[in-house]
C-alpha positions as CSV (number, residue, x, y, z in Angstrom):
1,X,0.0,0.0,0.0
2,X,1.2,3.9,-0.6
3,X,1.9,5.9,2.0
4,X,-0.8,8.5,2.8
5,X,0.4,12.0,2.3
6,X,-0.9,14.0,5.5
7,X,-3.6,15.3,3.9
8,X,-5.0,12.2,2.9
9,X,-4.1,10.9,7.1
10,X,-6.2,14.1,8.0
11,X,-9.1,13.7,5.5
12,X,-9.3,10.0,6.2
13,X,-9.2,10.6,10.3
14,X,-12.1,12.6,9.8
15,X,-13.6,10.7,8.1
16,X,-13.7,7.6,10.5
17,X,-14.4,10.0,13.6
18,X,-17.7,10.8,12.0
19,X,-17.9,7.2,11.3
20,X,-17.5,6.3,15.2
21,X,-19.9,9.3,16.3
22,X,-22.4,7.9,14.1
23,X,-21.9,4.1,14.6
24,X,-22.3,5.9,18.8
25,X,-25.4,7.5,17.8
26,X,-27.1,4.2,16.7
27,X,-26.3,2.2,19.4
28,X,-27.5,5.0,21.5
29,X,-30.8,5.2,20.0
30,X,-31.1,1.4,19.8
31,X,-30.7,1.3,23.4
32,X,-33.3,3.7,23.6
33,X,-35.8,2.3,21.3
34,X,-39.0,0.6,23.1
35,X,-39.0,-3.1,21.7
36,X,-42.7,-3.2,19.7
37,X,-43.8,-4.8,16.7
38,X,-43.7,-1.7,14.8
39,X,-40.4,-1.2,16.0
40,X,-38.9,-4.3,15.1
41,X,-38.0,-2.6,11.4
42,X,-36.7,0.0,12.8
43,X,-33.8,-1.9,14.8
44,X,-33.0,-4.3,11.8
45,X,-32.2,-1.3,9.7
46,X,-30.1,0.7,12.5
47,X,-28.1,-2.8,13.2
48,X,-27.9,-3.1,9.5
49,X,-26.7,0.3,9.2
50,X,-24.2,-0.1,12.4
51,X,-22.6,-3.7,10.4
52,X,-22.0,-1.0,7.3
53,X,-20.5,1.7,9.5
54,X,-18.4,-0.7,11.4
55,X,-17.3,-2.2,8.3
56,X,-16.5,1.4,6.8
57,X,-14.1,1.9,10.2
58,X,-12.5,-1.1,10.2
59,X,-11.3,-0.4,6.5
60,X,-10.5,3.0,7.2
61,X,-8.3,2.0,10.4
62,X,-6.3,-0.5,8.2
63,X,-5.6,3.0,5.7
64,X,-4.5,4.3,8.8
65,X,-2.4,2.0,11.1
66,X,0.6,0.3,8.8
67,X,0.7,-3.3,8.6
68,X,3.6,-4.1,11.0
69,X,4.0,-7.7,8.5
70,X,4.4,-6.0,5.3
C-alpha cells in the first residue's frame, strides 16, 4: 500500500471519527428504542446500518495504522 500524504491521514481521520460518532449515535438510539412490533423494522435497519459503518471503520483504520508484516 502507498503511504498516505498528511492530507490524505487528516481527510481520512475525519472521516472515521464521523464514522464512530455515528456508529455511537445508533447504538444509543437502539438502546433507547421501546422493543414493539412496529419497531422491530426499525432496529433491523439501525443494526444493519451499524454492520456498514463498522465495516467502513474497520477499512478506514487498516488506511491508517501500517501493517507491522508488510
Amino acid at each position: 500500500m502507498a503511504k498516505l500524504s498528511d492530507e490524505e491521514k487528516e481527510l481520512l481521520e475525519a472521516e472515521l471519527l464521523e464514522l464512530r460518532l455515528e456508529h455511537l449515535d445508533l447504538e444509543t438510539a437502539l438502546e433507547h428504542i421501546p422493543i414493539t412490533p412496529l419497531t422491530q423494522m426499525q432496529i433491523a435497519r439501525i443494526k444493519k446500518r451499524k454492520l456498514k459503518i463498522k465495516d467502513k471503520i474497520e477499512k478506514l483504520e487498516d488506511k491508517l495504522i501500517p501493517d507491522i508484516l508488510a
